[in-house]
N, C-alpha and C positions, 0 to 999 in steps of 0.2 A: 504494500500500500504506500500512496505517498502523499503529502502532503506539502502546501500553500499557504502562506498566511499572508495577507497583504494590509499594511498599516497606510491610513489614509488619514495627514493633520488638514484641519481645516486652516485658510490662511485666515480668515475671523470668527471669533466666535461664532459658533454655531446658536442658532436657537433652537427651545424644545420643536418650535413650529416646524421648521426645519428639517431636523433632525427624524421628526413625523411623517414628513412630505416622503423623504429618501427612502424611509423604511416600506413605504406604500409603493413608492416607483422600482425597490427591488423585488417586492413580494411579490408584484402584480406584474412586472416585463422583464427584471433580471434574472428569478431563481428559475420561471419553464425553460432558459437557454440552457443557462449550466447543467438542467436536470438531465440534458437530452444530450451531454456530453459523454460519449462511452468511457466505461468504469466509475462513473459518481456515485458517490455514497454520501456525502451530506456538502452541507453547505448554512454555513452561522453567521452572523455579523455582530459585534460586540460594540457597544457603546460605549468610550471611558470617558465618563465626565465630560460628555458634549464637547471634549478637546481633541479626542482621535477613536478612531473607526478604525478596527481588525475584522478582515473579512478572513475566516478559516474554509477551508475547502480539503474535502478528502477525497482520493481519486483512488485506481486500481493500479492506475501507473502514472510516471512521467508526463506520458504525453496527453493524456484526460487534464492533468495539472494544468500542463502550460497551453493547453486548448480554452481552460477555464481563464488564464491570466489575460489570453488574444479578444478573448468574448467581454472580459470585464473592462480593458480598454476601453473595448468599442463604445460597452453602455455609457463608462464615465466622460466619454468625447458626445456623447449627443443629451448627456445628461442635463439639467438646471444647472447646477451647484458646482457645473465643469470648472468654472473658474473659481471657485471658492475652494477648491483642494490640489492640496498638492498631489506633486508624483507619488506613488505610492512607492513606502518599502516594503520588498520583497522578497520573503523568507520561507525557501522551500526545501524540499528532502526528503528522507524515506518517513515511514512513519514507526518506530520501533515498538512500541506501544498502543492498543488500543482497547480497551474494553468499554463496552458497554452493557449496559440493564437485560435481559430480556422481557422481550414484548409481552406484556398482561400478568408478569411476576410481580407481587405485593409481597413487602417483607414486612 
C-alpha cells in the first residue's frame, strides 16, 4: 500500500465560511474523481486550526498515489480559493502500517 499526504497553508486566514465552502466543493466534485482512481482505498482531509489543510490518501500502489496528486492539481487550479493556497507539500511512500476497525464490530 502507499501513501500521500498533501499539506495545503492558506496565504490568509481562512474563514469557518470558507473552510465550509471547500469541504462541500470536495465532497460533492473532488472525492467521485479520486474514488475512481484504480487501487483507492480512502481519502481524509484534516482541518488544523483553519491554518492548514492535510489531505491523506491511501492507494494500492504508486501510481493510484501520484494519479490522485495529477487529479488534485487539477481541482485546486479550477478551484475558488486557487489563489488563497499555497503549493502544497508533498509527502509520500509506502505505507508500513495500517489497521483499521472492522465493519459493524462494537466493543
Amino acid at each position: 500500500m502507499y501513501a500521500i499526504i498533501r499539506r495545503y497553508t492558506p496565504k490568509t486566514t481562512a474563514t469557518r465560511q470558507n473552510i465550509e465552502d471547500l469541504k462541500r466543493r470536495i465532497e460533492e466534485s473532488f472525492v467521485p474523481v479520486v474514488q475512481d482512481i484504480r487501487g483507492f482505498h480512502s481519502y481524509s482531509v484534516l482541518n488544523v486550526g483553519n491554518k492548514d489543510l492535510f489531505s491523506i490518501n491511501i492507494f494500492e500502489d504508486k501510481e493510484g498515489a501520484a494519479e490522485s496528486t495529477r487529479r488534485a492539481a487539477e481541482f485546486v487550479q479550477k478551484d475558488p480559493l486557487k489563489d488563497q493556497l499555497s503549493r502544497p507539500e508533498v509527502f509520500e511512500g509506502e505505507l508500513l502500517v495500517l489497521k483499521e476497525a472492522a465493519v459493524g464490530v462494537s466493543r
